[in-house]
N, C-alpha and C positions, 0 to 999 in steps of 0.2 A: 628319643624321649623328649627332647626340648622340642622337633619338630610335631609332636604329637600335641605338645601343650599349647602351641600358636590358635587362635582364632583362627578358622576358615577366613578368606575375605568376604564372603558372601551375608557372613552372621556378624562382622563387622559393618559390612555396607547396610545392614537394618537396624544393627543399634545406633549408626549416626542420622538415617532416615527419623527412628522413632526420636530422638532428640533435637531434631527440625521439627517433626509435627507436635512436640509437643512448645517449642518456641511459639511456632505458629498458633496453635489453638489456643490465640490469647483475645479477647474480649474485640478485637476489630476482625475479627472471623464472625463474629455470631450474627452480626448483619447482612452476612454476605446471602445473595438470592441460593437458591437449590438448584443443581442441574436443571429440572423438572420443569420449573419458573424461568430459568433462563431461556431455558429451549421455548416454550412457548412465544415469550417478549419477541425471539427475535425471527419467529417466523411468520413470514410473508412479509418481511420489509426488505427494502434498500438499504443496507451498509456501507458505509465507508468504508475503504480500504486502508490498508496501514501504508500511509505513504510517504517513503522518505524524504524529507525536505518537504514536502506537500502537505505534509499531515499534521502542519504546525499548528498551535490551538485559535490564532487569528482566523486562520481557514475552517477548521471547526466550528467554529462561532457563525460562521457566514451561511454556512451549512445547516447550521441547526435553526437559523431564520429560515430559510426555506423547508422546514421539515422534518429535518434529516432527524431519525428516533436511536439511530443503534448504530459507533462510530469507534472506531480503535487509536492506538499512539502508535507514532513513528513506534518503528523496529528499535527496541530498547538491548542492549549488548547487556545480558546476565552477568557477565565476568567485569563490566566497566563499573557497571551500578555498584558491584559491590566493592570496587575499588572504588568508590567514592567519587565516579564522574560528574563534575556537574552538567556536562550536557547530555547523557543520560538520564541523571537525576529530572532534568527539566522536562524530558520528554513525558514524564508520567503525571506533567499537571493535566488537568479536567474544565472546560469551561461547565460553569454552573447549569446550563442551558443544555447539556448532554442526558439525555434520557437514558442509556443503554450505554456505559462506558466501560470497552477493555482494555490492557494493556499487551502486544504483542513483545513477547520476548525469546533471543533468539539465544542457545543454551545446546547442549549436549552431552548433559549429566544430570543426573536429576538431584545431588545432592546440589550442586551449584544451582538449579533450575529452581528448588526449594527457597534454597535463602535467599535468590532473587524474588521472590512470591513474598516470603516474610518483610522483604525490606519494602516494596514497595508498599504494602501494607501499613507499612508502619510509619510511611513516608507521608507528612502533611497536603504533599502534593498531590498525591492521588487518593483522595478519600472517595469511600463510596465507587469502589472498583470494582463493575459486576463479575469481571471475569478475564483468565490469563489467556493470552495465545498463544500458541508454539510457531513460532515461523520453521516450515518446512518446505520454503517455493524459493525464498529470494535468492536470484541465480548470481549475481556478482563473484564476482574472483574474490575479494577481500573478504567475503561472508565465509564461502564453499571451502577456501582454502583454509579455516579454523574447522575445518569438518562442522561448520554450521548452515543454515538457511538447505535449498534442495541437496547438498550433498548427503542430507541426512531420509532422503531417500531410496537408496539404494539398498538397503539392509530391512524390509517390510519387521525384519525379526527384531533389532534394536530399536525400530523405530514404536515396536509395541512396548519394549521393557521402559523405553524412556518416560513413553505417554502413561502407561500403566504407573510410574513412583511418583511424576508428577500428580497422576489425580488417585492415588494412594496416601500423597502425604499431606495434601491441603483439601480446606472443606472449598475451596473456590472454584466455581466449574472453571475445567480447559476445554480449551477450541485447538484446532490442528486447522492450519494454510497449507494446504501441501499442492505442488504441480501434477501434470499427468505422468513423469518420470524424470530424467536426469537427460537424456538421449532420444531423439525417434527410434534405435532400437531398443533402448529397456526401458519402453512402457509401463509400469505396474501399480498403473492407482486403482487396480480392484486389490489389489495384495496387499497396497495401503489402505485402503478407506477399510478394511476387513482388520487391519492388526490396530490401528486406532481406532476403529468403534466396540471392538474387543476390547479393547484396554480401559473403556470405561469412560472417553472424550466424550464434551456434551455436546460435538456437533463437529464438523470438518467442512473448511472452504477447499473445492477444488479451483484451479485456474488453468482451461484446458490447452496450457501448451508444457510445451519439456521445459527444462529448464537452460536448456542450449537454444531453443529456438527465439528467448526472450519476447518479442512482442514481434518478429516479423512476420509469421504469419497466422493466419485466423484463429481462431481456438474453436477447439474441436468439442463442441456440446455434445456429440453421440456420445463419446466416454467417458460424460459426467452423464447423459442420461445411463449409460450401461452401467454405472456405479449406484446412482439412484434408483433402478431395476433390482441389483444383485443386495443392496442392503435388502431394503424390503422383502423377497424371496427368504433372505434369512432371518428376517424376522428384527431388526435393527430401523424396520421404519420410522420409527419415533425417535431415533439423533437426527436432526437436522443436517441436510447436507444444502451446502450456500454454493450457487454457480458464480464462477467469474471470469470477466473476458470478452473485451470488445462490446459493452454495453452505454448506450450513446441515447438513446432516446427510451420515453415510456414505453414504447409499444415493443420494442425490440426486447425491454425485460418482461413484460408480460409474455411475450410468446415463447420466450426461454419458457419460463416458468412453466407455461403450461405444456408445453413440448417435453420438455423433460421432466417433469416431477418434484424439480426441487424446491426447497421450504423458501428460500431465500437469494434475491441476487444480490453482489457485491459488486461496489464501480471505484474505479479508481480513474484511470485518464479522463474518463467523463465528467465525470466529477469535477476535474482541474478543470474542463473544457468550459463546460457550466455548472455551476455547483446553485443552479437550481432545478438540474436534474431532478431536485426530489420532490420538489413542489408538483412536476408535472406526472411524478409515479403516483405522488398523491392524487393529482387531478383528475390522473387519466386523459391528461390533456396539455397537445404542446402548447409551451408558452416563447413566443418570438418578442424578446424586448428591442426595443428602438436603442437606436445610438446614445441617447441620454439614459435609458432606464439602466444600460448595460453599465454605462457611467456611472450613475450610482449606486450597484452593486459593486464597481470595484475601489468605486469611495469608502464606503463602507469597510473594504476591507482591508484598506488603506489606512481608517481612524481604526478600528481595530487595531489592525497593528504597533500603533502610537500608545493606544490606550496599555500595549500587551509588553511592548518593549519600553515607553519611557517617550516622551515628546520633548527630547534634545539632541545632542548629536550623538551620543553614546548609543540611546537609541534607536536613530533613524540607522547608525552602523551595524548594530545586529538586525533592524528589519531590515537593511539591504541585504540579507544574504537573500531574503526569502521574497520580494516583492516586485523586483523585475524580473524575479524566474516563473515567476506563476505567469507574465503574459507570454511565456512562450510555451504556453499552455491555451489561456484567454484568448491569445489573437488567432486562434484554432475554431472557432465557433463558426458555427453555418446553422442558418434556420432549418429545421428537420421537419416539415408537417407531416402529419402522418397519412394524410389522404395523396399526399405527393410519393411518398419515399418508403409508404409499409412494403410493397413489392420489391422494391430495388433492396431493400432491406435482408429479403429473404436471400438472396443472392449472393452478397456478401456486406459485410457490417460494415456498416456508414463509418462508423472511426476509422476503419481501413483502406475509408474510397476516400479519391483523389477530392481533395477542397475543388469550389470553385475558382479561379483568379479572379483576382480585382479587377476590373476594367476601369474605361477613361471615363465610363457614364457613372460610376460610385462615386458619393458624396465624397470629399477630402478625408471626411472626417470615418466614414466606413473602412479605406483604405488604411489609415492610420490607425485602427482598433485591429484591422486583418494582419497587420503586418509584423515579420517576422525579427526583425533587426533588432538586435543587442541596445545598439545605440535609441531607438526609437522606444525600447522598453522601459531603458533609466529615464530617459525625458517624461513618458508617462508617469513611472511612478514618483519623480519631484514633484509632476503638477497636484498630483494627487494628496500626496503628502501635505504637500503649502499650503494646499485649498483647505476653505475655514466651511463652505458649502458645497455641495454638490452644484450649484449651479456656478459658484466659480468655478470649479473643477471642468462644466463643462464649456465655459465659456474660453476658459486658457486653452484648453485643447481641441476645441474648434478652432482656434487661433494659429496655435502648432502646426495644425493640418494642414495650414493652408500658408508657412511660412517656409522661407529660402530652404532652413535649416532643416525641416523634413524633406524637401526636396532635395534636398543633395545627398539625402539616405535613401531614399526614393532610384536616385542616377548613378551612384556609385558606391551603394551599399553599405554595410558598417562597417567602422573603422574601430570595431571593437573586436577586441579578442576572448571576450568574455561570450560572445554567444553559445548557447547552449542546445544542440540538435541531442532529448534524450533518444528519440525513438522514430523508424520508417522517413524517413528525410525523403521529403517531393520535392521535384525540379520545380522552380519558379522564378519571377523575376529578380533583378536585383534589388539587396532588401530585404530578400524572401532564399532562409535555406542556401544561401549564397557562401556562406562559413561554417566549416566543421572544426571542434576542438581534438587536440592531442596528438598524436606525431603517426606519423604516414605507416599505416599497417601493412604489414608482413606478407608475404603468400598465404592466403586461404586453405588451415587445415582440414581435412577430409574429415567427415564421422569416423571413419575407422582409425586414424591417425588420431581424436580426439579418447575418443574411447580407450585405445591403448594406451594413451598418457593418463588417463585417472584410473586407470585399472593400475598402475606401475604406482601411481600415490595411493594407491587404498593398500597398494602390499607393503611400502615403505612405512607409512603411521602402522598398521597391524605389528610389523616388525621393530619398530619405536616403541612400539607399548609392552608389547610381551619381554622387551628386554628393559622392563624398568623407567623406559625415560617419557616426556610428558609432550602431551599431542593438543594444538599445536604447539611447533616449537617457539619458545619467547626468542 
């Protein structure tokens, strides 16, 4: 009899839903856009991607000068926000200059995924937030092993229930980021793009690799075109589906787009490469700036960052996390003309073909923008900083180029242990890719080796939860 009198949990789990959405349904909801409106805004544009440490709002700003219309926040942790993280919290400020702003959040409950919606909402810092993203692609160990980011791939069925309470309990459209699978062998982004556009998402970015393969190799546009085919067929044309992956030049997202169907492409290494990518989607037209112009694009993002963190040492201490990491991104750039390189293009994607080297006939000052050294990145971003004009700026660092002290980064590489190789590390000189961080990796496990170890963790949390105890473990 007492067990008869208990609440089902299921009629539990909707009376704490329905007292989320009615938190939520409070007067900073009633501006929010409509699915409808949202979908529209953001198709046929270039998006930002959510990028960690990349997607800081100085970099936004730099972005949204060149164009840039529809643009996301670093991956926000639902469970930090509402522990009261301030660098969480941080992630959801907005530059004013953003047209199209959402905030990604990475979640795997929907009652937790709700009051992270209400908080930010409610939060000063993100005002005027068109809409929520569910990350379902970020493959890291630290994300997956909370059962969050691509791990929450693997279940097309829970991946509907989650997306279904999320846009059941708030009136703000959600977006779904999701990979083409977890594995090369358990492929299923038609099982997903099919249980998330079911569930009522105003749109879903695919990124076509697994989520093991991370960025080594190409992404596969047939199986975002084959998902953009199979919506449509069922009658889902109108959610917006956003291609992403290896997108480097205008012409290379144009031809996506119209190869495969989809509303919208999204860039993220390119972006960091030139983050005036967008000026030339708008153009239709590449644009090759000189050694100065580049220079005052990364002045610019340099005074941003003064402007964004504080112009003292406290800080230039917080914009160092972020300001020598961006040129080993920056010193990536290669002019792309399109009447040069639309062929070689089709072949395989320019982000993924080999840079050119520097040679001994490149100005000092070319080699010193190209160049991949840790140590060569902080001297950059000091001068940068210091500099009061862009034409100091580029007068110090033509100066740099062509002194001892680059030269013996140049002959013996960096002497920094800070460099940072995130992704496809090229052989090249010294100087260049010459140091890798973190301790000397293990034997190579096998797909099938990989496979059976997160099959063995998807049966241990299953076996965690049904006996009561809480996933992940704190």
């Amino acid at each position: 009899a007492d067990r008869a009198a208990k609440p089902a949990p299921h009629n539990i789990m909707k009376a704490v839903v329905s007292l989320i959405l009615l938190a939520v349904g409070s007067s900073a909801l009633s501006s929010t856009p409509t699915s409808s409106s949202m979908q529209q805004q953001i198709s046929g544009q270039m998006i930002l991607a959510p990028l960690t440490k990349g997607g800081n709002l100085p970099f936004r700003r730099l972005c949204a000068d060149f164009g840039m219309e529809v643009s996301l926040s670093e991956m926000v942790y639902a469970r930090s926000l509402l522990r009261g993280s301030p660098v969480e919290q941080a992630r959801l400020r907005r530059w004013e200059g953003e047209q199209i702003f959402g905030v990604q959040i990475a979640t795997n409950g929907v009652t937790e995924g709700l009051e992270a919606i209400r908080k930010l909402q409610e939060s000063s810092s993100a005002t005027s937030v068109q809409f929520c993203d569910l990350n379902c692609g970020c493959p890291i160990y630290d994300v997956t092993r909370r059962g969050l980011g691509s791990s929450l791939l693997r279940s097309p069925q829970k991946l509907h229930k989650l997306v279904k309470g999320l846009v059941d309990g708030t009136d703000i459209p959600i977006t779904v980021k999701i990979r083409v699978g977890c594995e090369s062998d358990t492929i299923n982004v038609l099982e997903n793009v099919k249980a998330i556009r079911e569930a009522g998402a105003s749109a879903v970015t695919i990124h076509g690799r697994t989520a093991q393969q991370g960025y080594s190799k190409d992404a596969n546009w047939e199986l975002i075109q084959q998902a953009v085919a199979e919506s449509r067929e069922a009658g889902y044309g109108h959610i917006p589906i956003v291609g992403n992956g290896d997108i480097l030049t205008h012409f290379e997202a144009r031809r996506r787009m119209e190869e495969t169907g989809v509303h919208s492409v999204m860039v993220g290494r390119g972006a960091l490469i030139k983050p005036w990518i967008f000026k030339e989607f708008k153009d239709n037209a590449t644009w090759s700036p000189t050694a100065r112009e580049r220079i005052e694009v990364y002045h610019t993002l340099a005074r941003y960052m003064k402007e964004h963190f504080g112009d003292d040492e406290m800080g230039r201490k917080k914009a160092w996390t972020f300001l020598p990491w961006h040129f080993e991104f920056l010193s990536r750039y290669c002019s792309y003309p399109e009447d040069e390189f639309a062929v070689q293009s089709t072949e395989k994607p320019l982000i993924q073909s080999r840079m050119p080297s520097s040679t001994d006939a490149d100005h000092p000052l070319d080699v010193l923008l190209a160049n991949r050294s840790g140590d060569a990145h902080d001297v950059i971003a000091s001068i940068l900083w210091e500099s009061d004009s862009d034409e100091v700026a580029f007068r110090k660092l033509n100066e740099f180029s062509e002194s001892v002290e680059f030269n013996q980064i140049l002959t013996t590489g960096s002497s920094s242990e800070e460099d940072q190789v995130l992704a496809n590390p090229l052989p090249g000189k010294a100087g260049r890719w010459n140091k890798r961080r973190g301790r000397k990796p293990g034997p190579k496990r096998s797909d099938e080796e990989i496979a059976a170890i997160r099959a063995k963790r998807a049966l241990k949390k299953e076996r965690i939860i049904a006996s009561g105890g809480e996933w992940p473990p704190n």
